[in-house]
C-alpha positions in Angstrom: 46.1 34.9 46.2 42.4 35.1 45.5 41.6 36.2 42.4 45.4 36.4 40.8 44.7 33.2 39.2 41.2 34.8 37.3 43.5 37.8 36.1 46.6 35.4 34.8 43.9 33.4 32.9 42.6 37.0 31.5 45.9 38.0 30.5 47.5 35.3 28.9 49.7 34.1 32.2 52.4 35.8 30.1 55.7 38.8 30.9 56.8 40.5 27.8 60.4 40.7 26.6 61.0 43.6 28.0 60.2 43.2 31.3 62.3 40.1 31.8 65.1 42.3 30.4 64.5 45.1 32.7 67.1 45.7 35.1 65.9 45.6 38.9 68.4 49.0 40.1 67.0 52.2 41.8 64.2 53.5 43.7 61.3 51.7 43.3 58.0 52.8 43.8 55.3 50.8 45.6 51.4 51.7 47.2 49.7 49.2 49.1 45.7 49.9 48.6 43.9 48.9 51.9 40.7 47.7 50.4 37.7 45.6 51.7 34.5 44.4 50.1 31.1 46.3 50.3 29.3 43.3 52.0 32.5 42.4 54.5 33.1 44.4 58.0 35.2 47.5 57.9 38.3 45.6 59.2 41.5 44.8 58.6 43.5 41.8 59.5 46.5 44.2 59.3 46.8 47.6 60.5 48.2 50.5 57.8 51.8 50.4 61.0 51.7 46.7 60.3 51.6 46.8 56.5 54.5 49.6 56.4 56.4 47.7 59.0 56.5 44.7 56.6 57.5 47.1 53.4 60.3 48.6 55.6 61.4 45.3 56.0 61.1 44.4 52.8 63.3 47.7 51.7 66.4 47.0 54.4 66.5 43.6 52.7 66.5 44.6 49.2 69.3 47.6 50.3 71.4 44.9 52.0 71.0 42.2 49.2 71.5 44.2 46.5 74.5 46.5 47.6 72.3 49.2 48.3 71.5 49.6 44.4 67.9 49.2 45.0 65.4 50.5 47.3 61.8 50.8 47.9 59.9 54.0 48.4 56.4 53.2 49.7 53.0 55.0 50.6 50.4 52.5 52.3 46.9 54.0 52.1 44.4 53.8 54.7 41.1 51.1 54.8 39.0 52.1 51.8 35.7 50.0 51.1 35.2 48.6 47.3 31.9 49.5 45.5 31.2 46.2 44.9 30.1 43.0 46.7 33.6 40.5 47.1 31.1 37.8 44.6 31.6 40.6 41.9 35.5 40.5 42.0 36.6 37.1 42.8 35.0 33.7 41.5 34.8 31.3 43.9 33.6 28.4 42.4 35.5 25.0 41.6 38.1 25.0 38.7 
């Protein structure tokens, strides 16, 4: 994924104890944020139906695999445009 690389460098690339530790059971809470960049088109390659279709999913397989001890409880927001240019968020340039 663009960018995750920038923020594991930023952060140390590192999970605390705790959150190994953590056990995985219950409702879980998740909010896709539909953004784009200020200089790119007000588009989307996937609709808000498609991006809940593929959470749904994503929640009858965690309920089957896991017994039905955990599930995921989702809200995917509509297109919302960043205030920034995408050159301002994510470094493109050779490693």
């Amino acid at each position: 994924v663009a960018g995750l690389d920038q923020w594991l460098a930023a952060n140390s690339g590192e999970v605390g104890p705790a959150a190994v530790d953590a056990p995985v059971l219950g409702s879980k809470k998740a909010m896709v944020l539909r953004v784009y960049f200020k200089d790119y088109a007000n588009t989307s390659r996937f609709s808000q139906a498609q991006v809940q279709n593929l959470i749904t999913s994503m929640d009858d397989l965690w309920q089957k695999t896991s017994y039905g001890k955990i599930n995921v409880v989702s809200v995917v927001s509509d297109l919302y445009q960043l205030p920034k240019n995408r050159s301002e968020y994510i470094d493109d340039s050779p490693p």
